[in-house]
MIMAR-447754 format. One line per 4 residues: number of its first residue (from 1); their letters; for each residue x, y, z of C-alpha. Coordinates in nm, 3 decimals. Each point is the difference from the previous one (the first is absolute). Example, Ala and Ser with C-alpha at 12.3 -4.5 7.8 and 13.67 -1.06 7.14 Angstrom:
2
1) as) 1.230,-0.450,0.780  0.137,0.344,-0.066
END
This chain:
229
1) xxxx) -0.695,6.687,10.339  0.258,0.161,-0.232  0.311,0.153,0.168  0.043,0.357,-0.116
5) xxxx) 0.438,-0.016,0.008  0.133,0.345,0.050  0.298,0.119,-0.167  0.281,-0.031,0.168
9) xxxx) 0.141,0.394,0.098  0.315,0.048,-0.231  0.260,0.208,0.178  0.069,0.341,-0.032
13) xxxx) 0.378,-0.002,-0.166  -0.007,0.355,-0.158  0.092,0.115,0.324  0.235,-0.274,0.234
17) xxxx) 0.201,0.024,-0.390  0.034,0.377,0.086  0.096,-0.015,0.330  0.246,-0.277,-0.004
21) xxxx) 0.295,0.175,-0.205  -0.074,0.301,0.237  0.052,-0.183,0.298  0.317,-0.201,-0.159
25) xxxx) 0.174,0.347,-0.084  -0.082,0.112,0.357  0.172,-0.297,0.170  0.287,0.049,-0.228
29) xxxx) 0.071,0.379,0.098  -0.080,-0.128,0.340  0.261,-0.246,-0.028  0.268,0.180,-0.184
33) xxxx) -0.046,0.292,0.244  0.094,-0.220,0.288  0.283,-0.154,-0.140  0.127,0.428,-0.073
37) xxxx) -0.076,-0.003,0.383  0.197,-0.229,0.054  0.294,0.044,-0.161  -0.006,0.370,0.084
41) xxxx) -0.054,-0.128,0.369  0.279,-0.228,-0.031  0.304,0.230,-0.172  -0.086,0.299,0.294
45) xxxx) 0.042,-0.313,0.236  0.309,-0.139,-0.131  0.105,0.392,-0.038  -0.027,0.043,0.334
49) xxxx) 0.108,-0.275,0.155  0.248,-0.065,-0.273  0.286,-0.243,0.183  0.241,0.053,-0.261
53) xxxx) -0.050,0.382,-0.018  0.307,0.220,0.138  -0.031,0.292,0.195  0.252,0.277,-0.034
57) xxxx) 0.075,0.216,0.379  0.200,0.251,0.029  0.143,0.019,0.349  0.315,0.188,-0.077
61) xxxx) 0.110,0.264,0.241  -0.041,0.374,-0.051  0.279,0.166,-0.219  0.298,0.120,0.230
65) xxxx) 0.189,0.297,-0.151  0.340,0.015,0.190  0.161,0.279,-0.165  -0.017,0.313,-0.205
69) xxxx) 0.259,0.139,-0.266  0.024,0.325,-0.144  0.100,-0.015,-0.411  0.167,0.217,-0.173
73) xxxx) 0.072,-0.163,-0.333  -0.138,0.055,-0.342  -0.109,-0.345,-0.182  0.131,0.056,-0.374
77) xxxx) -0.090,-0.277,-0.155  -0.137,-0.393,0.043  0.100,-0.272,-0.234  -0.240,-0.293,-0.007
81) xxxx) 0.172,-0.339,-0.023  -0.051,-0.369,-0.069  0.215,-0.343,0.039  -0.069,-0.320,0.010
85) xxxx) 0.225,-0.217,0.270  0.087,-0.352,-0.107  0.065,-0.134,0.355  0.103,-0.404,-0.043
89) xxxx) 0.114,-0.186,0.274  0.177,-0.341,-0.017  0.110,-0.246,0.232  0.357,-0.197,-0.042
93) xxxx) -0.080,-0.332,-0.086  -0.344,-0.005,-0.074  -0.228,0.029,-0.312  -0.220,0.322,-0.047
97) xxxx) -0.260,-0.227,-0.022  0.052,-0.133,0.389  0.160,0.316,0.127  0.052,0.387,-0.094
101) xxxx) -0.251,0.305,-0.095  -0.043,0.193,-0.301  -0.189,0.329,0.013  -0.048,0.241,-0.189
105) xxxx) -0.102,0.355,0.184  -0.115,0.304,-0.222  0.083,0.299,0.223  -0.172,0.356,-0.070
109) xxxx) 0.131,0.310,0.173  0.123,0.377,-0.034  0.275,0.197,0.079  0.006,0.345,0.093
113) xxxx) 0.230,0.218,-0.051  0.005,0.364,0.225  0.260,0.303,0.089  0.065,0.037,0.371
117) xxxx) -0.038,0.339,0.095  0.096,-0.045,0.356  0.361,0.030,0.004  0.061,0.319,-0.201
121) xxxx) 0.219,0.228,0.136  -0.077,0.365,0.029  0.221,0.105,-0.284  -0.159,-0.234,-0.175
125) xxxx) -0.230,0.271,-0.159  0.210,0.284,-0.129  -0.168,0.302,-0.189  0.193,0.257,-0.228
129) xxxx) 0.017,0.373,0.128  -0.212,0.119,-0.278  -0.279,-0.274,0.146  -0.032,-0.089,-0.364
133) xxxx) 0.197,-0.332,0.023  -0.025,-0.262,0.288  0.222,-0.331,0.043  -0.132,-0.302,0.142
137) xxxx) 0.216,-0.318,0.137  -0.165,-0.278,0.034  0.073,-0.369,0.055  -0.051,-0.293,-0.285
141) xxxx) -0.335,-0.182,0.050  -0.003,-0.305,0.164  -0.180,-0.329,0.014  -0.247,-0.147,0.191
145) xxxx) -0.045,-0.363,0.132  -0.172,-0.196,-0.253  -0.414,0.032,0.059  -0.110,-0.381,-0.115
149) xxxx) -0.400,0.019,-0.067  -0.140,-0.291,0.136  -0.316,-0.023,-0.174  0.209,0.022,-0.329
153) xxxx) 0.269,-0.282,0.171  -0.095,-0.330,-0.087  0.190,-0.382,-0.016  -0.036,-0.069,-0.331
157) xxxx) 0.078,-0.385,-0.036  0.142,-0.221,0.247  0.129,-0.352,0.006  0.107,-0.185,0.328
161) xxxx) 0.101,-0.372,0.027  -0.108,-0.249,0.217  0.119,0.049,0.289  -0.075,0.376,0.015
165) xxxx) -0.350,-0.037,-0.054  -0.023,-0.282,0.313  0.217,0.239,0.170  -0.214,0.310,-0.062
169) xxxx) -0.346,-0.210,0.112  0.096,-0.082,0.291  0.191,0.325,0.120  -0.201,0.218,0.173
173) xxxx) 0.173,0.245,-0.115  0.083,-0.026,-0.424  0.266,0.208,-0.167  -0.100,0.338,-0.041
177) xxxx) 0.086,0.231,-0.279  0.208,0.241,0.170  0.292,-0.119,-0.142  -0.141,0.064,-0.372
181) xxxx) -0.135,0.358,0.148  0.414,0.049,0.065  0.121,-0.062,-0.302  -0.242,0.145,-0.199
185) xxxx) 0.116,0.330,0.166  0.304,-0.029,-0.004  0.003,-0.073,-0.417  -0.226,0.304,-0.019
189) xxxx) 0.234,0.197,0.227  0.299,-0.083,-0.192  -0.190,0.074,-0.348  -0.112,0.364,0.185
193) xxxx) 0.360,0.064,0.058  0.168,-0.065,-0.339  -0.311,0.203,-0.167  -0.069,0.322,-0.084
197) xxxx) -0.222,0.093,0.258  0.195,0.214,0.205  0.125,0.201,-0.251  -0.389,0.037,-0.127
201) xxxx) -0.047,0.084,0.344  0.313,0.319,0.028  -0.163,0.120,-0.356  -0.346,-0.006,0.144
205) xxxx) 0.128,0.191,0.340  0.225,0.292,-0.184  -0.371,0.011,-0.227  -0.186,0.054,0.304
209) xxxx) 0.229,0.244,0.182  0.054,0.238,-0.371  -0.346,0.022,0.002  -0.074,0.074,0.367
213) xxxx) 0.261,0.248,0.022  -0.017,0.190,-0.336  -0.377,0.048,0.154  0.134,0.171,0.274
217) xxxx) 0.193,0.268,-0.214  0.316,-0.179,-0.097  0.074,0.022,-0.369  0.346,-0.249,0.046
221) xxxx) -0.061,-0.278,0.178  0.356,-0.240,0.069  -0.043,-0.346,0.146  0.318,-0.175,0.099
225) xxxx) 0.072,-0.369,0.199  0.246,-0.017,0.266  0.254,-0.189,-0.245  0.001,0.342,-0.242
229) x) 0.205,0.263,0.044
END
């Protein structure tokens, strides 16, 4: 009795070939999508619960204003100023290298320079009996304290031995700059004082006053200081 042998059923492979780069590129999104997850997941974590993050609180008290001052002075002029302090400080008998500071403090400020109004005297403004000519005394302009800027103010370079830095690590407390702050104004100060600022400032005043007063009608205008006769 002959055996009739059936062919054996050949797979299908058009489609499994299809669908298997299909399904590979969908477990790869998959899997790239989790790890954005994650890593999105994890930097709002570690944003949030950040343990080396710093936290700035203001808890300062409310402004107190203590007093009020009337002014009556005219600012004339403001010269803008730079120096740069070279503060060194050695010790005796030791090297630089164990013991002393070097630092070097650029220091940014203005100075103004105004007329004080408030002490004139009440001949002070004299007018002619025509009322074509008016005389005005004033006083020379004067300066102001030294205004540093402190975003402007910076420690340029700075060198410290050995036993400043342990010294300044342990203190609760290290050296400030106040001392550089000082002397910084006081250079400019000095500089303000052998300038020609207030003398830019009397020229800007006696401009000011001609033409305010030659406004009002005046065709001679005379501005004197105390020290003229």
């Amino acid at each position: 009795m002959d055996r009739q042998t059936r062919p054996l059923p050949t797979p299908d492979t058009d489609e499994p070939v299809a669908r298997r780069p299909r399904r590979g590129w969908r477990l790869l999104a998959g899997f790239l999508f989790v790890i954005l997850l994650v890593v999105v997941g994890a930097r709002l974590t570690w944003s949030w619960l950040n343990p080396l993050g710093e936290e700035t609180i203001d808890r300062s008290s409310p402004v107190l204003l203590k007093s009020i001052q009337n002014l009556s002075r005219y600012e004339a002029a403001t010269g803008n100023f730079q120096v740069i302090v070279d503060l060194e400080k050695d010790a005796n008998f030791l090297p630089d290298a164990i013991k002393g500071t070097r630092t070097l403090f650029v220091g940014v400020g203005g100075v103004d320079a105004y007329v004080d109004f408030s002490g004139l005297s009440k001949d002070a403004i004299t007018v002619s009996p025509d009322g074509k000519t008016v005389t005005v005394r004033l006083p020379h302009a004067q300066l102001e304290k030294p205004n540093l800027d402190n975003q402007k103010s910076y420690v340029f370079a700075q060198q410290r031995g050995l036993f400043d830095r342990v010294s300044d690590f342990l203190s609760s407390s290290p050296a400030n700059q106040q001392e550089l702050y000082v002397l910084a104004e006081q250079k400019i100060a000095d500089t303000a004082a052998s300038s020609d600022l207030r003398n830019r400032a009397d020229q800007n005043t006696k401009a000011t006053l001609e033409g305010m007063l030659k406004a009002l009608g005046f065709t001679t205008v005379v501005i004197r200081y105390g020290d003229e006769a």
